[in-house]
Legacy VTK file of the C-alpha trace (Angstrom):
# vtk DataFile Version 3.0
C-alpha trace
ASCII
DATASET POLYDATA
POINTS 298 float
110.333 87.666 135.781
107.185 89.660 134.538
107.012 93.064 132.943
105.051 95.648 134.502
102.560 96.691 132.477
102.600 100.631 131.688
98.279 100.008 132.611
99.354 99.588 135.692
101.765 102.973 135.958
99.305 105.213 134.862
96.728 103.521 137.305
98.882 104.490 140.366
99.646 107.974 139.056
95.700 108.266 138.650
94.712 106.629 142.527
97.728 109.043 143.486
96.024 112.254 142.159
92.390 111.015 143.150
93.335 109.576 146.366
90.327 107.254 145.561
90.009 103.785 144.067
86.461 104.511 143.243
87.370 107.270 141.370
90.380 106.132 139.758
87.632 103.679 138.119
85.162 106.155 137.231
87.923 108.218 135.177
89.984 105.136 133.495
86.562 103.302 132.660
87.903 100.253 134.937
86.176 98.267 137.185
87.470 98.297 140.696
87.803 94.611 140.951
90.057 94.972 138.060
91.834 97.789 139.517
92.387 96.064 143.015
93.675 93.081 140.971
96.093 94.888 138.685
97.254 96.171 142.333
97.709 93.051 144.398
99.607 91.320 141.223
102.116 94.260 140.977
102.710 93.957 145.235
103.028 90.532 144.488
105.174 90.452 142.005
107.907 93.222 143.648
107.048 91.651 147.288
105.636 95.365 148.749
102.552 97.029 150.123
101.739 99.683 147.824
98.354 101.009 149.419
97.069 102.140 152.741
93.291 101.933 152.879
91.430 104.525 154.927
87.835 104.957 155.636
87.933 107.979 153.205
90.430 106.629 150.527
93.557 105.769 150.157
97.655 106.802 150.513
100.809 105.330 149.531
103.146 103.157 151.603
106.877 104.537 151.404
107.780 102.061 149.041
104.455 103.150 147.442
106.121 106.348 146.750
109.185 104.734 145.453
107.355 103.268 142.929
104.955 106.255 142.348
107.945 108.154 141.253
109.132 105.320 139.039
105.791 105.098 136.962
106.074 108.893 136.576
109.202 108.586 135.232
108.792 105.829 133.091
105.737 107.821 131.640
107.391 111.221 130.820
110.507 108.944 129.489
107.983 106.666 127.210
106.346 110.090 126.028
109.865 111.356 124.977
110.492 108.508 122.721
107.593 109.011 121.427
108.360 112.342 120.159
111.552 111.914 119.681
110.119 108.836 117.396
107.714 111.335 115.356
110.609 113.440 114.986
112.484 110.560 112.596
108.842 109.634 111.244
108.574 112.675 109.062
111.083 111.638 107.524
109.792 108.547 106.008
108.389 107.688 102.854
107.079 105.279 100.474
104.573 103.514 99.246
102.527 100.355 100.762
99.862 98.272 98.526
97.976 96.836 100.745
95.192 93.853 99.838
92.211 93.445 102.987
89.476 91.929 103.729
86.222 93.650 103.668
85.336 92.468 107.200
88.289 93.268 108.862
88.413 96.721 106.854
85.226 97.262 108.424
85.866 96.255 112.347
89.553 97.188 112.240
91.414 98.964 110.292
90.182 102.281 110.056
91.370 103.843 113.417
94.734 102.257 112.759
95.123 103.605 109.803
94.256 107.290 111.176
96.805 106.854 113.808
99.685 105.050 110.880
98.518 108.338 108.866
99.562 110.684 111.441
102.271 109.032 112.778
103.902 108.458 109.352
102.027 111.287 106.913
104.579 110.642 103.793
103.754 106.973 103.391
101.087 106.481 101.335
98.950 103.426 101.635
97.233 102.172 99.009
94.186 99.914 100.264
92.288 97.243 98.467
89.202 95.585 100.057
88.399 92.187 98.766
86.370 88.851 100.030
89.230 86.833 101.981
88.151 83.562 99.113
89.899 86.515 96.963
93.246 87.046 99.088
95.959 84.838 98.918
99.657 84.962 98.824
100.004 85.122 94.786
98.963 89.245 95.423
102.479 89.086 97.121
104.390 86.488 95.259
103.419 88.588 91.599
104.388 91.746 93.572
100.667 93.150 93.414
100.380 93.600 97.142
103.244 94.771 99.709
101.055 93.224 102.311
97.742 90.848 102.649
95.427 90.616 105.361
92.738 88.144 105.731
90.531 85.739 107.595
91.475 82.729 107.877
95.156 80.574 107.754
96.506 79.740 103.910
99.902 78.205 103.317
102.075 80.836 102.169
106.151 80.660 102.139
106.343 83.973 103.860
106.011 85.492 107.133
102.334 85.196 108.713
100.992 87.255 111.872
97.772 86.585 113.524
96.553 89.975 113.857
93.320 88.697 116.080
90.768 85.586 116.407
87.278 85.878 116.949
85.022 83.060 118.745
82.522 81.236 116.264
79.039 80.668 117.658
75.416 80.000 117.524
73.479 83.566 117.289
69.995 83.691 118.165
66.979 86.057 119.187
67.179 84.810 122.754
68.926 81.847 125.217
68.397 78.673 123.051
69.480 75.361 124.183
71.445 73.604 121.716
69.636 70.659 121.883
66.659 73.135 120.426
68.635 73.163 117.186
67.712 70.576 115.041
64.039 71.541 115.275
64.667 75.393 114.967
65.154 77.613 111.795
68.610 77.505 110.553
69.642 80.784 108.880
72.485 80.264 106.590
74.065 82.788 104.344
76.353 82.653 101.549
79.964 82.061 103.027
83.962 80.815 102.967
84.529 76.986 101.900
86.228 76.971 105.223
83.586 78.517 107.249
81.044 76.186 105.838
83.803 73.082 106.485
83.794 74.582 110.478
80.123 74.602 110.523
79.598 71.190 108.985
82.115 69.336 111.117
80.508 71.021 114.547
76.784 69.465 113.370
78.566 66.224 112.648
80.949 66.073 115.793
79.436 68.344 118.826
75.885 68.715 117.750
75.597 65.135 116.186
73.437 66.458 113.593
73.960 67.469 110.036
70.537 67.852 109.035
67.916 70.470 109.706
64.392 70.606 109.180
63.750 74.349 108.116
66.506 76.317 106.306
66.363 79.779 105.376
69.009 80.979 102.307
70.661 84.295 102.244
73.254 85.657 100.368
74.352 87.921 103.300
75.336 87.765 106.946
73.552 91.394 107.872
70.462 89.521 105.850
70.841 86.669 108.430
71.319 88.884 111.265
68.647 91.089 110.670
66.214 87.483 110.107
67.468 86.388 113.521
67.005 89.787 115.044
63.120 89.438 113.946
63.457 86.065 115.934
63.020 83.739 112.588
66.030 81.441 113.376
69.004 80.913 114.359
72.670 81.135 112.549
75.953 80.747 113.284
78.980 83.084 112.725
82.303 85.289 114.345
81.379 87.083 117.055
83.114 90.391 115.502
79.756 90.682 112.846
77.164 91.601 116.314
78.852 94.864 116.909
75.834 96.135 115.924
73.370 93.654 117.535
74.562 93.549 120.998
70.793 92.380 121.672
71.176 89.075 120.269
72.239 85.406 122.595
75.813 84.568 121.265
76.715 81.414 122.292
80.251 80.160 121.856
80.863 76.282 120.064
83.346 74.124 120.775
84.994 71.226 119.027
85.508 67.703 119.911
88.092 68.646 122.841
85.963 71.395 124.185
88.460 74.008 122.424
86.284 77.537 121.483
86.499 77.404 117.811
87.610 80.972 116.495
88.204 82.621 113.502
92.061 83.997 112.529
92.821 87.174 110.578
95.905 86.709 108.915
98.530 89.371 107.982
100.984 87.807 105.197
103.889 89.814 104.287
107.128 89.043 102.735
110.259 89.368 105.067
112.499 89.751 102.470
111.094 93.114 101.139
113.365 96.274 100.502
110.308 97.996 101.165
110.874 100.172 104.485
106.915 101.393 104.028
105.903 97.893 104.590
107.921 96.705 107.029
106.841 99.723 109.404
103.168 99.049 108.865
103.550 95.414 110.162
105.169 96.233 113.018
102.610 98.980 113.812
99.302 97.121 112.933
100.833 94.286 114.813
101.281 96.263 117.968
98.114 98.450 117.322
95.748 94.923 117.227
98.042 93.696 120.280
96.925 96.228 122.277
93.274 97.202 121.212
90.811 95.625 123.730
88.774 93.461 121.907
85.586 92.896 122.443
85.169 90.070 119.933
87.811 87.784 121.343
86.054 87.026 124.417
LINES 1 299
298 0 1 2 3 4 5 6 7 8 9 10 11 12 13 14 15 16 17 18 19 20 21 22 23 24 25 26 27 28 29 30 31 32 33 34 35 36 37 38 39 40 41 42 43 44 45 46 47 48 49 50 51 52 53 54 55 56 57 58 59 60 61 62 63 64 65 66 67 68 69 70 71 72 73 74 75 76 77 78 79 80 81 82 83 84 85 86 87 88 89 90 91 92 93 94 95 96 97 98 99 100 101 102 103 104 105 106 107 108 109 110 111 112 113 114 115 116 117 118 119 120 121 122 123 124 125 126 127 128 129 130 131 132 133 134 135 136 137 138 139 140 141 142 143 144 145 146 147 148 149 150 151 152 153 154 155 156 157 158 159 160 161 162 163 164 165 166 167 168 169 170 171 172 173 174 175 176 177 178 179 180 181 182 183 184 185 186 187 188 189 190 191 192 193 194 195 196 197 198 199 200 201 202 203 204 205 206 207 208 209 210 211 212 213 214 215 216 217 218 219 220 221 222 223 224 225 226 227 228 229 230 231 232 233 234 235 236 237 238 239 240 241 242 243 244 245 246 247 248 249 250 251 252 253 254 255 256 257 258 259 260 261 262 263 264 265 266 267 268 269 270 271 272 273 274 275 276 277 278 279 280 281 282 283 284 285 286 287 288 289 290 291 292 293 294 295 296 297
């Protein structure tokens, strides 16, 4: 049995006030293929007609209505947990250390922590921002860090989220065949051991190459990006780093199987903590990246 998604409450309370599909998606920034889908899931999944379609909009079925006052319900009843949940929160306090990368620091973390500050205001977080080569679990294990997050998996005898994965792939200045490779620029800037071994292994086992004619050295990825943006090669990195290149060609790779290779950012955390602070961050930063809409995992 499936679990309706609250999306799809506040969608019906919003084509119930509209009276309009069209608008619905105007105001909730959804396409209405989306919407329409979202819809004929739901009547499949509780066997009803929800909608009647008219020439100038829409109206509910009866057992449209049923379920129109269930989703309001459900709303106004999630909102009172909610405050009666920041009621107990200001009453909570400690102290997390928390050890993260730079990149995901950069692409993730700040909004959650503005909503972790103001949902919990008397736990105070103490953030480090390192290089993930610089992260692993001896931070936690020497009782330096409450919590580590970073790309890419380590062994670690602790608990280990995967807060989000990226897609690796070739970035260039425009559509470039891979077959084009070999002959083109290769951009490559200063990185992981195991983002080099992911690269390398590709060459030798999609690409059947491990040898390029032109390389260009850089001990950055923006220098790379900004080289490739200037159409001077090509490189190859997470999709999360061209938030701020949306111009360039970002091609996916694959490995042997045809599996999209992605990158993992790692929360590690030990589950035997007395800290309270830390176990409530988890759980929110777990739930915040589970439902952000990610634009880099596509």
């Amino acid at each position: 049995m499936s679990v309706i998604d609250f999306k799809d409450l506040i969608i019906l309370i919003n084509i119930h006030k509209n009276r309009s599909i069209s608008e619905t998606s105007r105001k909730l920034f959804l396409s209405q293929p989306a919407i329409t889908y979202r819809l004929r899931n739901l009547e499949k999944e509780l066997g009803i007609k929800i909608l009647n379609r008219h020439s100038d909009g829409v109206s509910f079925t009866d057992q449209g209505m049923y379920l129109l006052e269930y989703s309001k319900k459900a709303i106004q009843d999630y909102e009172n947990l909610k405050s009666s949940i920041k009621k107990i929160n200001n009453d909570i306090s400690g102290k997390i250390n928390i050890y993260v990368s730079t990149v995901f620091a950069k692409y993730y973390l700040a909004s959650i922590l503005k909503n972790f500050n103001k949902e919990f205001p008397d736990i105070d977080v103490n953030l480090k921002t390192y290089s993930s080569c610089e992260l692993n679990s001896e931070l936690i294990k020497n009782h330096m860090a409450d919590i580590v997050i970073r790309r890419g998996d380590m062994e670690f005898d602790g608990s280990k989220v995967i807060l989000a994965e990226e897609p690796y792939g070739v970035v260039s200045k425009a559509h470039i065949n891979l077959s084009q490779l070999k002959s083109k620029t290769y951009i490559n800037y200063d990185t992981s051991v195991e983002s080099n071994e992911i690269f390398w292994k590709w060459c030798e086992t999609v690409l059947k190459n491990n040898h390029f004619e032109k390389i260009i050295q850089v001990n950055s990825i923006e220098a790379s990006l900004d080289l490739v943006s200037q159409g001077l090669g090509w490189t190859m990195l997470p999709k999360i780093h061209l938030s701020n290149f949306k111009n360039l060609f970002f091609f996916p790779i694959t490995d042997e199987n045809g599996k999209v290779v992605k990158r993992q950012n790692i929360l590690l955390y030990d589950t035997n903590s007395e800290n309270l602070a830390s176990k409530i961050f988890v759980d929110f930063v777990t739930q915040s990246m589970n439902t952000m809409t990610h634009y880099y995992a596509e």
